[in-house]
C-alpha positions, -999 to +999 in steps of 0.1 A: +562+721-247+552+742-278+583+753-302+578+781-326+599+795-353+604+832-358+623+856-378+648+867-351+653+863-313+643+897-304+614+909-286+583+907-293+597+873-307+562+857-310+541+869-344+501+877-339+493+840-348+518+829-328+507+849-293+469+839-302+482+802-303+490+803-271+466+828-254+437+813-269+441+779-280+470+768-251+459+790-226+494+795-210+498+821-187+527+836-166+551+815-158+548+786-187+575+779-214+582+777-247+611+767-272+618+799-301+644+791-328+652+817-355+660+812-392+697+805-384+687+775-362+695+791-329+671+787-302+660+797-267+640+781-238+617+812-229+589+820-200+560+843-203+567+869-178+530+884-174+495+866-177+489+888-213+520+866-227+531+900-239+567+898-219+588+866-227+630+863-208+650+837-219+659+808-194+685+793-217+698+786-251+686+756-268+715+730-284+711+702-309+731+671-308+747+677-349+736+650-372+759+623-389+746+630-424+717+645-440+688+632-460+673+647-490+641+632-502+629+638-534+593+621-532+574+612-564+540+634-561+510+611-550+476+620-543+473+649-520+462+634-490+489+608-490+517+636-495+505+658-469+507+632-446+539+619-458+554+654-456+547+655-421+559+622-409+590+625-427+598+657-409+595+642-379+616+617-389+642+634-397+643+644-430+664+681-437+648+686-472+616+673-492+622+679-532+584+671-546+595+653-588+570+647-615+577+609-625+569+590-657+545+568-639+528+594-614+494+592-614+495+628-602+517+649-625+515+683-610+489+708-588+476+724-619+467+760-613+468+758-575+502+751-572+513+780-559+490+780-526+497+739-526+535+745-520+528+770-500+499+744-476+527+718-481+554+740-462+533+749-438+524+716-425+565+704-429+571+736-409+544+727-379+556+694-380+591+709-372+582+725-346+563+697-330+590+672-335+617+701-323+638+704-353+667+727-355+654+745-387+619+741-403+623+720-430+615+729-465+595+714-494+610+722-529+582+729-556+580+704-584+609+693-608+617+665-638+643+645-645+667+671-658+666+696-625+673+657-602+712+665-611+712+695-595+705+679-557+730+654-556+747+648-519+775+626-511+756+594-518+728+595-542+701+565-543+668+553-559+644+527-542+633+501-562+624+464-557+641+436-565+678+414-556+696+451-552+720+462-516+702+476-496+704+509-483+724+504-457+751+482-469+758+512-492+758+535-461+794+542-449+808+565-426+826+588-449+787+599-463+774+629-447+745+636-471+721+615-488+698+625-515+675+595-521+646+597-549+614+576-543+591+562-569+555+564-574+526+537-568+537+523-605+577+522-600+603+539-622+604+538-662+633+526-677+641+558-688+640+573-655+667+542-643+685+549-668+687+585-662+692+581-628+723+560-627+743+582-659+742+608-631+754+588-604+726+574-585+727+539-571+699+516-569+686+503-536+664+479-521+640+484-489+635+448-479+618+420-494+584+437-491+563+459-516+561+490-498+535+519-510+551+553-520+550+574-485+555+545-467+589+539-484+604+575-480+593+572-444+612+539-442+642+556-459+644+583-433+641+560-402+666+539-416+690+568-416+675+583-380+688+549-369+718+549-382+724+585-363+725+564-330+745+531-338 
């Protein structure tokens, strides 16, 4: 079943886009349903009352079991493809914010002139991927920062992923956290200014297993970790 986001849960609900989605592409017709959440996470089950789609009743309100703690990734930028793709898994996997950080060792440093219409690409695939994974709120991707903007995203347990004998992340997750910010390096690891700088503010350093893992796979390995720790 197809979820959309809208501004408000008021007719017509559904946005040109939207409607075509699902007259052209979906085919629906009188009869089918749909999920609709608004910007303040509240949703609806909802049927197309006509075969134009243009008449939608609500069968039911929509609830979400609340989460134990949140996760905050703030993802070295890697090459575009490899983001994108990252974004989009993460979301489904339960990430609640993506903050995109320039690191010493990026081989990517920023989007150059088209970083305006790459944020903008960016959110719309971790808002699609929302929707398909049916999240409570379409998640948002932050547009690029450096080291000295990292303090101002700090949650109730900060951490950075690196290799070698560290705890690993979950020995450091405890009950009493209920948000995570966790920052994840590029393809050539953190300076050692950026360790540096990371733990004066109050991150801790954390291992994610005894294997080399490449840069999306690691923030996706971060955010199951955490989806399974939701359910234990």
């Amino acid at each position: 079943m197809q979820q959309f986001f809208v501004e408000a849960l008021s007719a017509p609900y559904l946005s040109q886009d939207q409607w075509n989605q699902c007259k052209k592409v979906l085919r629906m017709r009188k009869g089918d349903q749909i999920r609709i959440v608004d910007n303040n996470g509240r949703g609806i089950l909802a049927e197309f009352n006509n075969d134009d789609l243009t008449e939608i009743v609500e069968v039911e309100s929509l609830e979400w079991k609340p989460k134990k703690r949140t996760l905050r990734l703030i993802a070295s930028l890697i090459r575009s493809e490899r983001l994108e793709w990252m974004i989009q898994k993460a979301c489904e996997c339960g990430v609640d914010e993506i903050v995109l950080y320039s690191a010493d060792h990026g081989v990517v440093r920023d989007f150059g002139k088209r970083a305006d219409r790459k944020l903008e690409r960016l959110n719309l695939i971790a808002k699609e991927a929302s929707e398909q994974s049916y999240r409570q709120h379409a998640i948002k991707v932050v547009n690029l920062i450096g080291k000295p903007e990292i303090k101002e995203y700090l949650s109730d347990l900060n951490v950075f992923a690196d290799i070698g004998d560290q705890p690993h992340l979950l020995t450091v997750l405890t009950d009493e956290v209920s948000s995570v910010t966790a920052i994840v390096g590029p393809e050539g690891g953190f300076s050692l200014k950026e360790r540096d700088y990371f733990k004066d503010i109050g991150f801790k350093e954390v291992s994610l297993g005894h294997n080399v893992l490449r840069a999306e796979t690691a923030s996706l390995y971060i955010a199951n970790m955490l989806s399974a720790a939701e359910v234990i």
